[in-house]
N, C-alpha and C positions, 0 to 999 in steps of 0.2 A: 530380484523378487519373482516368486511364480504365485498363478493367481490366487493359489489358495492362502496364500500369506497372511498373516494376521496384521492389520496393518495400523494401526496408531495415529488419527489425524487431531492435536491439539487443536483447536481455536476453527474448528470446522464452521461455524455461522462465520467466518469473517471475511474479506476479500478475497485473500490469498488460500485460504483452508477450503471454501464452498469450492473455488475455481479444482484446487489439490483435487476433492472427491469427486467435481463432477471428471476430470479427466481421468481419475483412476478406473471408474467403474466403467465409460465409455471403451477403457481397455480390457475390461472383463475381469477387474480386481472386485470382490464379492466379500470377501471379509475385512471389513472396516471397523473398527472400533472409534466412536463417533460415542461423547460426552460431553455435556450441557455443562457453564457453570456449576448453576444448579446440583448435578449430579457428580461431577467430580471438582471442585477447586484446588488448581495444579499451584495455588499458594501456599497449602497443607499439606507437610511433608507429609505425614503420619496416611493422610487419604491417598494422595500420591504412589505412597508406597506398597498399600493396599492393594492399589489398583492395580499395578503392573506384577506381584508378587500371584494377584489372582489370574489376570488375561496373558500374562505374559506374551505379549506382544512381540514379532518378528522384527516390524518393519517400526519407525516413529517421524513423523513429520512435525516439527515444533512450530507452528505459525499462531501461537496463540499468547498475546503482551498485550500488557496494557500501553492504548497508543492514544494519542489527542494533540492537539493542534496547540501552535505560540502559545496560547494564553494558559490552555492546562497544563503542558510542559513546564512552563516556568512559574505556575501558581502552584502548582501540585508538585513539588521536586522531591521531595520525601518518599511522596507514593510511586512517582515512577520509576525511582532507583529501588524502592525493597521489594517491588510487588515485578517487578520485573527482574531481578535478581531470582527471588524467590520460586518466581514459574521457569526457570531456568537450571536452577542447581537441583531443585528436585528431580524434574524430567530426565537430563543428563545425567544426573545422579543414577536414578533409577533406570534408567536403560544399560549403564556399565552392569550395576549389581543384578542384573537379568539376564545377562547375554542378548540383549538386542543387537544383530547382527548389521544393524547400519540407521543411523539419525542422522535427519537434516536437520538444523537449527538456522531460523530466519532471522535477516535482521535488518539492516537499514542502511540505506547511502550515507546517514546522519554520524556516524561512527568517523568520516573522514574531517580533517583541521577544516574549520571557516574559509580559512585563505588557501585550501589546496589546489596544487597545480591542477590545469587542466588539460588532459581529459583524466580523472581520478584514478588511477593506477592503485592496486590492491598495496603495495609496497607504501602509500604514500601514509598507510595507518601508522597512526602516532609520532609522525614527523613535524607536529605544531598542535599548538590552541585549538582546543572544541568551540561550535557558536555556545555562546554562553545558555540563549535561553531553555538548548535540549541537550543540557550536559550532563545531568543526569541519565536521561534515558541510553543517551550515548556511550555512556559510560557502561551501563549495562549491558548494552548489544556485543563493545569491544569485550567484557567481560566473559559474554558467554560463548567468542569465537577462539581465546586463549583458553577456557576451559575444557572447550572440545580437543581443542592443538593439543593440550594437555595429557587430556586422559587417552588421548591416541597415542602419544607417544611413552606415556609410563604404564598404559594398559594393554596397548595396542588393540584399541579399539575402531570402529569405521566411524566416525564423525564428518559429516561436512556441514559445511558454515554458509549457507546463500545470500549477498547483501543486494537487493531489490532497489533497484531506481524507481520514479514518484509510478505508484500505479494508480490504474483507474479500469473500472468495469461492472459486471452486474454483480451487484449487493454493494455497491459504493453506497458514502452518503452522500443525500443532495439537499441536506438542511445549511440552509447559506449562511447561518455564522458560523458552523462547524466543521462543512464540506473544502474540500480540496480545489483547486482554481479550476480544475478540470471539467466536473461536474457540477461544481459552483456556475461560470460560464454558460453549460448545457441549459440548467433550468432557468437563470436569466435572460438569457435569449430569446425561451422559449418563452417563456411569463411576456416579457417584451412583444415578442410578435403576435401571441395573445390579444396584448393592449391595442396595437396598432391595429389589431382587426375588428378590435372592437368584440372579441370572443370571450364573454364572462361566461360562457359554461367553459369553457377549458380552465380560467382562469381560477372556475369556483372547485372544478374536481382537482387541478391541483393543489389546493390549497385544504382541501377535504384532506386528500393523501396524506401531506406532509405542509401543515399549518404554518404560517410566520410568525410565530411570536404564538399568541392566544387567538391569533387571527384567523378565521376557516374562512370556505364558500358560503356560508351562511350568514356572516356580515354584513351591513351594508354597502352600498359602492365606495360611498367615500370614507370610508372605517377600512376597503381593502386598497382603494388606491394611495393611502398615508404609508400603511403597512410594505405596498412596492414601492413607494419613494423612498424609505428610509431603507431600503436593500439596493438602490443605486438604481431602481425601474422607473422612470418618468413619463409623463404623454405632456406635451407644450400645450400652450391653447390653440393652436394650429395644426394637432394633429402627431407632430413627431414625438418616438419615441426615440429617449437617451436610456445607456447602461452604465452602470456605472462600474467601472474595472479599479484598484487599486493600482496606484502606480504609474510608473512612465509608459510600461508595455514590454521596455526593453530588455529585461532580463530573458537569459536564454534557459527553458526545463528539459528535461529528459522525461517521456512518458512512454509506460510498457502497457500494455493488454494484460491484463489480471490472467486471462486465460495463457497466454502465452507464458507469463509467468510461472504458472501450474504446468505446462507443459517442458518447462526448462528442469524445475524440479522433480518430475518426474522423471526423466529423460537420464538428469545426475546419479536419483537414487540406483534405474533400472543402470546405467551404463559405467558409470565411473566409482572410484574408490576414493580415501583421502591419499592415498598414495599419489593417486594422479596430479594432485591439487597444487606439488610444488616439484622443484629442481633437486633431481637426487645428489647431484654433484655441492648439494648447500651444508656448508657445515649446521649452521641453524638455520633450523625450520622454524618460517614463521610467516605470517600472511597467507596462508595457506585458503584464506577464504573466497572465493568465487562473486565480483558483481555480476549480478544478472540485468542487463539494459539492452538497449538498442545502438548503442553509440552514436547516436543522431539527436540531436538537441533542435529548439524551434523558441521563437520569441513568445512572450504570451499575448503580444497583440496579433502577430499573424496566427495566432492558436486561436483567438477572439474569431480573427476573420472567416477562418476554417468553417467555426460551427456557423457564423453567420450568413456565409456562402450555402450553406447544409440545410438551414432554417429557413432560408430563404427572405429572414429579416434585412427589414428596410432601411429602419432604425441608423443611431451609430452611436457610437461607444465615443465616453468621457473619461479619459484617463484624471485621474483624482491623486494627484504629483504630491499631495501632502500627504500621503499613506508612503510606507517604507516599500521597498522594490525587493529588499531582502540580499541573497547574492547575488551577482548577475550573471553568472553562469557556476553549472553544476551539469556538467554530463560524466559518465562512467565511461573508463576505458574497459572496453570488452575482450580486451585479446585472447584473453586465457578464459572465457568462455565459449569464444569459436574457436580455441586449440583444443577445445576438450567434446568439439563434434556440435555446437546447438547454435544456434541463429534463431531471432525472434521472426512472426511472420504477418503479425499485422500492424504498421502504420499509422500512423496518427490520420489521416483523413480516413481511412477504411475505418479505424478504430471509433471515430466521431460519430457517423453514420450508425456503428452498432449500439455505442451506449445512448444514442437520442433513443434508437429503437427500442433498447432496453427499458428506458426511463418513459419512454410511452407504453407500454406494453404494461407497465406496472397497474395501469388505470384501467388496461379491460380486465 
C-alpha cells in the first residue's frame, strides 16, 4: 500500500475497524473510504456493487459482521448466518470483480471445534464439532476464509483471512448484560469502589453515560442500589463491598489490545501476501488463515485481581459456581504469525490500565 491508496475500511465504528483507521492514518494513509450503515448496507448486493464499481477502491479491510453475545447468537441463528454470509459474498465478490489488489477478511477464534486442542493451531479447522450456541455465525467466518482460499486460487487473487483472539479496547462495550468479561470486570469494579467510597457522583455519571436497565443518576438511592445488586454489585450492612463474577474464575482467555490488533493487520496488509500464508511444498492448500493473539492465556479470576489491584478496590469478588464457565481454556497458537514477522506489544496489566483510562475518559 502507498499512501495515497484508496483504502476500504468495512465496519469502521467498531472495535476492530476504529482501531484499523486510527492506525492507518497515524501512518499517513489519507485516503480512506469510511461508510455508515446508513450510507452503504454491505447486506445489499445491488448497493454493494454500486459502491465499489464507483470508488473502486485499492485496498479493502472487512471488519464489519454482525456479532452478539450467547443469547443473540443462539436466539438470532437465522440472522447471523445470512446477514453475515451476505456482508461477505458481496464484499469478496466485489473486490475480485474490481481488481482490488489485496483484502483482508476478519473473523473469529469461534470458527475452531469446542473440544479443540490446545493451543488452537490454524490446521485444527474442521477437525470436530462447532460450540453449538455460535454455529451459525461460525459457520459463516469458516465460510468466508474458503471463499477467499477460493478465489485466490481460481482467481489468483491476494486475500487474507485474520482470526482475532477475545479483544478488548477503546470503543468496546461496557453495557453489563452485553459487554465482554473484560470490560464487564472494568466497570464493576469500578461501580464497586464507587460504592465502597461512598461516591454517588461517580456512580450517578456513570450511570448517566451508560444506564442499567431504565436506571440513570437521576434515580433514587435505593432504585440505583437494587439496580447494582442485580449486576452482581453489593455493599453489606457493615460496609463491604462483594462483585459478582460468573463462574468458578477458573477458566483460562486469551485477550489482545484492539489496537495491537490494528496494528497486526496492518502490518499483514503492508508486508505479506497470501502466498506467504501457507507451505509451498502442500499439495492442498488450505488453512491458509492467520490467528492473530498473544499466545499467553490468564484465569478470569486472576484477570478479576488484575483490575482490582489497578482500582485499588477493597472489596472481593463472589464467584457465582451456578453460572456456566463455558470452555476452560481457549488460547491461539501464534506461530505462523511470528513466522510472518508481528508480535503483539501490550499485555494484559498494561492493557488494563489503558482501557480503565479509556472508560474514564469517556466522562470528561
Amino acid at each position: 500500500m502507498d499512501k495515497n491508496s484508496k483504502i476500504f475500511i468495512a465496519g469502521h465504528r467498531g472495535l476492530v475497524g476504529s482501531a484499523i483507521v486510527k492506525n492507518l492514518k497515524s501512518k499517513g494513509y489519507h485516503n480512506l473510504l469510511l461508510r455508515t450503515r446508513s450510507e452503504l448496507d454491505l447486506t445489499d448486493t445491488s448497493s454493494v456493487s454500486n459502491f465499489f464499481e464507483t470508488e473502486k477502491p485499492d485496498y479493502v479491510f472487512l471488519a464489519a459482521a454482525k456479532v452478539g453475545g450467547i443469547v443473540a447468537n443462539n436466539t438470532y441463528r437465522a440472522d447471523f448466518i445470512y446477514e453475515n454470509l451476505m456482508i461477505q459474498n458481496n464484499v469478496i465478490h466485489q473486490s475480485y470483480c474490481n481488481n482490488v489488489k489485496k483484502m483482508m477478511f476478519l473473523g473469529s477464534t469461534c470458527i475452531y471445534p469446542k473440544t479443540c486442542p490446545q493451543p488452537m493451531r490454524e490446521d485444527y479447522l474442521l477437525t470436530d464439532t462447532l460450540e453449538y450456541t455460535n454455529e451459525p455465525y461460525a459457520i459463516a467466518k469458516i465460510a468466508g476464509i474458503k471463499m477467499c482460499e477460493s478465489y485466490n486460487l481460481q482467481y489468483g487473487t491476494n486475500f487474507i483471512s485474520v482470526m482475532p483472539t477475545n479483544l478488548y479496547g477503546p470503543n468496546d462495550n461496557f453495557d453489563l448484560e452485553k459487554s465482554h468479561v473484560l470490560p464487564a470486570l472494568i466497570r464493576k469494579v469500578h461501580l464497586g469502589k464507587a460504592l465502597e467510597n461512598n461516591d454517588w457522583d461517580a456512580i450517578d455519571e456513570d450511570l448517566d453515560r451508560l444506564p442499567i436497565g431504565k436506571v440513570s443518576g437521576s434515580d433514587s438511592k435505593d432504585v440505583k442500589i437494587i439496580a447494582l445488586k442485580k449486576q452482581g454489585i453489593s455493599i453489606s450492612t457493615s460496609g463491604e463491598v462483594s462483585v459478582e463474577i460468573w463462574g468458578t474464575g477458573k477458566p483460562m482467555r486469551e485477550f489482545l489490545w484492539s489496537e495491537d490488533m490494528a496494528d497486526a493487520c496492518v502490518y499483514l496488509m503492508e508486508k505479506r501476501n497470501f502466498e506467504d500464508t501457507y507451505k509451498k511444498e502442500e499439495k492442498e492448500i488450505r488453512n491458509t488463515h492467520i490467528n492473530i493473539g498473544t499466545g499467553i492465556d490468564i484465569s478470569i479470576a486472576a484477570l478479576a485481581n488484575l483490575i482490582k489491584k489497578h482500582l485499588a478496590f477493597k472489596g472481593v469478588f463472589v464467584f457465582n459456581t451456578d453460572k456456566p464457565d463455558g470452555t476452560m481454556v481457549k488460547r491461539t497458537d501464534v506461530t505462523k504469525l511470528s513466522s510472518l514477522g508481528w508480535k503483539h506489544s501490550i499485555d494484559v496489566p498494561e492493557g488494563i490500565a489503558l482501557m480503565y483510562s479509556y472508560y474514564i475518559g469517556q466522562s470528561e
